[in-house]
N, C-alpha and C positions, 0 to 999 in steps of 0.2 A: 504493500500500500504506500503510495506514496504522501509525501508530507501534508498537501494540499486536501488531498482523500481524508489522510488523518484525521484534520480540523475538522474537516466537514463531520467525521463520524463522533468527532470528542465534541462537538458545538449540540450535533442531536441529542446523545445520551444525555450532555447536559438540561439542555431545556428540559427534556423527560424527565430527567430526578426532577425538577423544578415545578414542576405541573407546567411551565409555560407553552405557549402555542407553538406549533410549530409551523408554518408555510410556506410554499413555493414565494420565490421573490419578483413571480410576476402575479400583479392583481390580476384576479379571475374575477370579476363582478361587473363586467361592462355588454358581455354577449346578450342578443334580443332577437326575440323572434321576430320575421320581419313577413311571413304570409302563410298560412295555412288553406293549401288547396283541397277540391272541392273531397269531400269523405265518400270511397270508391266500394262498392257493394257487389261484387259479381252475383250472377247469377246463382240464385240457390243460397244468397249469403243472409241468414238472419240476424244473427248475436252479434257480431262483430264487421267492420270495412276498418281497407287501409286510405291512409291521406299522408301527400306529403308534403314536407313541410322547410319552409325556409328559414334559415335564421342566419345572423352575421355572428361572428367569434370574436373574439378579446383584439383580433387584431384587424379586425376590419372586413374580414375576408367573408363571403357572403357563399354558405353551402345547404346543402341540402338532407334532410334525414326523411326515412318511412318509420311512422306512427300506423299502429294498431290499434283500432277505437271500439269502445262497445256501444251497439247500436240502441241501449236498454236504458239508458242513464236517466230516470224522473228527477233528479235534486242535485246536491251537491257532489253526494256519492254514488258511484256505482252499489255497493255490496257492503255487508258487515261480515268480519269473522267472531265468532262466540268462542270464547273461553270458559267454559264450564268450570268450576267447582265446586265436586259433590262432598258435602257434610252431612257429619249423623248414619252414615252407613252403618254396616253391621261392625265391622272393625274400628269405627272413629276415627281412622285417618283419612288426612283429604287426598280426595281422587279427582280428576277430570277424565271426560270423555273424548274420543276424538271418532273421526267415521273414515272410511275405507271404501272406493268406489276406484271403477275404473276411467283412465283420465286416457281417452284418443291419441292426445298429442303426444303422451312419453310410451302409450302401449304399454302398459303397468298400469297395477292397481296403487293408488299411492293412498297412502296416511294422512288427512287432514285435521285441523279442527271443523266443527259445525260452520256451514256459511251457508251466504245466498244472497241474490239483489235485492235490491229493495225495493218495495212498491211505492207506485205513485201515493202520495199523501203521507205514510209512513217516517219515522224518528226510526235513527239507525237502533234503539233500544226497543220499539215493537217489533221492527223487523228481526229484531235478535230473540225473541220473545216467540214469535210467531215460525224463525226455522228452528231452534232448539227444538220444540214441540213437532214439528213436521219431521224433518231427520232423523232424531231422537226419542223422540216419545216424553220428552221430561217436562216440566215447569219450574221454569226458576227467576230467578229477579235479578236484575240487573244493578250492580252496585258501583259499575267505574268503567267511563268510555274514553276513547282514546281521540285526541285530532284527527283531523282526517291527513292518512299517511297513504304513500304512494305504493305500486305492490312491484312493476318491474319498468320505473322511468326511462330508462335505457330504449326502450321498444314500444311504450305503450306508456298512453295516461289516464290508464284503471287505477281509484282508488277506494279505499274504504274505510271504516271505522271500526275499531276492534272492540268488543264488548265483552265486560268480565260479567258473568254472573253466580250468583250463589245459590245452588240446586240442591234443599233440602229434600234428602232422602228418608225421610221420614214420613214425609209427608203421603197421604193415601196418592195421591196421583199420580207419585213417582216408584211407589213401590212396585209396579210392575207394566211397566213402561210399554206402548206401541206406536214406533212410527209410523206416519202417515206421507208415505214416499206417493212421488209420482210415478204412472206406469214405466215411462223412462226411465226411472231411477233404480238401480238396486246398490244401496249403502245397508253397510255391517258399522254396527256401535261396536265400542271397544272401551272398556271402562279403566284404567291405570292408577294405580298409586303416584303423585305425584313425584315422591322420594324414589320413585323405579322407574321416570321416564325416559330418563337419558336412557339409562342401562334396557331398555325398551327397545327404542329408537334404534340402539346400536344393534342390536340382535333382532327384527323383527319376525323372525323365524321361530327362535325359541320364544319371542314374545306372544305372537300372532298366528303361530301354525304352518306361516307363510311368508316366502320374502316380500317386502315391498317398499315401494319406494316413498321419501319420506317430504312431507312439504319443511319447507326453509324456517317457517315462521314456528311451528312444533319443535320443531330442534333451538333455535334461538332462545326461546321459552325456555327448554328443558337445560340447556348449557347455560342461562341464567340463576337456573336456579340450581343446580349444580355450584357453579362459582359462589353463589352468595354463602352456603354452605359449607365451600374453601377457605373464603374469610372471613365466617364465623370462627371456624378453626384454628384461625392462622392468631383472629385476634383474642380466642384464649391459652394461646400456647406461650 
C-alpha cells in the first residue's frame, strides 16, 4: 500500500472510531429528473408498465433510465407489509408469522411477510388489518407504522408502509385461524419463534420441510434482531 493509500485508509478508520461522517468529496445533491415519458403497457399487461425516464446527473450530463411502474396505485402507496407479533400463545414466547407462495419471477417458492395493495379509500393500517385476516386467518391491531419506504429504487418506484401489529392469541378468533385466499392464490402460514428466525431463514429446509427462497426485508428483520441480542451481550460482559 502505498503512502497516499495509507492516509486514505488511516483518515476512514479514523472518522469511524469517531462516529463522524464519512463522504465522497464530490456533492451528490444536484441531479433532477428532467421528463418522465409516456407509462408503456403491452398487450396482456395489467399490474404493472415500463416508462422511461430522463434525468440530468451531478455533472450536467443528461441520460436516460427504464422504471417499472405498478399500474394499481389508489394513494400514496402502492402496498403494506405486516409484521405480525403473536403473544399469549401456548408457550408465551413471541412469534411472528410469515407466508410462503410461489413468486413467477425467481420460479421458487419464497418466504415473505403478510402483504398486499391497498384499496382505494383504505389507511395503510386497514389494509394491514384486512390482508393479515385474508392471508392468515388472524386478527390483530396495529400498534406502529413505518414512513413510506421504497422496496427496489434502482428499477422501480413501488413503495409501501410496513405495519407492526400485535396478534393476541388468545383471543377466540385467532385460536384456530382460516385464510381466506383468492382462487389464485395458494399461500402456506408458517408460525416462528422470533429468537429462531434467523436460524430459520438460514436452514429453511430443516425449518420448512423445504428449500426456499427468502424475501430481503424477513432476513433484515431477523439479523436485527439477532445483532440487538449481540449487544445486549457485549454490553453485559
Amino acid at each position: 500500500m502505498d503512502n497516499e493509500a495509507a492516509a486514505g485508509s488511516a483518515q476512514i478508520a479514523s472518522n469511524t472510531a469517531d462516529s463522524a461522517p464519512v463522504s465522497d468529496a464530490r456533492p451528490c445533491s444536484s441531479a433532477r429528473l428532467v421528463s418522465q415519458g409516456e407509462l408503456l403497457c403491452p398487450d396482456g399487461f395489467k399490474w404493472i408498465g415500463l416508462r422511461k425516464l430522463e434525468y440530468e446527473d451531478e455533472g450536467g450530463v443528461q441520460r436516460s433510465w427504464e422504471s417499472v411502474e405498478r399500474t394499481t396505485r389508489k394513494g400514496d402507496i402502492d402496498g403494506v407489509e405486516i409484521v405480525p407479533v403473536l403473544v399469549n400463545g401456548p408457550s408465551k414466547r413471541p412469534e411472528t408469522v410469515l407466508v410462503s407462495q410461489f413468486r413467477p419471477p425467481v420460479g421458487d417458492y419464497v418466504l415473505e411477510f403478510p402483504a398486499g395493495l391497498v384499496d382505494a379509500g383504505e389507511s395503510a393500517e386497514e389494509a394491514a388489518v384486512r390482508e393479515l385476516k385474508e392471508e392468515c386467518g388472524l386478527v390483530g391491531r396495529p400498534f406502529m407504522v413505518s414512513p413510506i419506504v421504497l422496496e427496489a429504487p434502482g428499477m422501480s418506484n413501488a413503495n409501501m408502509r410496513s405495519v407492526y401489529m400485535r396478534v393476541d392469541m388468545s383471543l377466540p378468533e385467532n385460536i384456530n385461524p382460516v385464510s381466506e385466499n383468492d382462487d389464485s392464490e395458494c399461500i402456506t402460514t408458517h408460525r416462528v419463534f422470533l429468537d429462531e428466525l434467523e436460524s430459520a431463514l438460514l436452514d429453511t429446509k430443516k425449518a420448512f420441510g423445504r428449500p426456499m427462497a427468502v424475501d430481503a426485508r424477513i432476513f433484515a428483520l431477523a439479523a436485527g434482531l439477532n445483532f440487538q441480542r449481540t449487544l445486549d451481550l457485549a454490553n453485559e460482559s
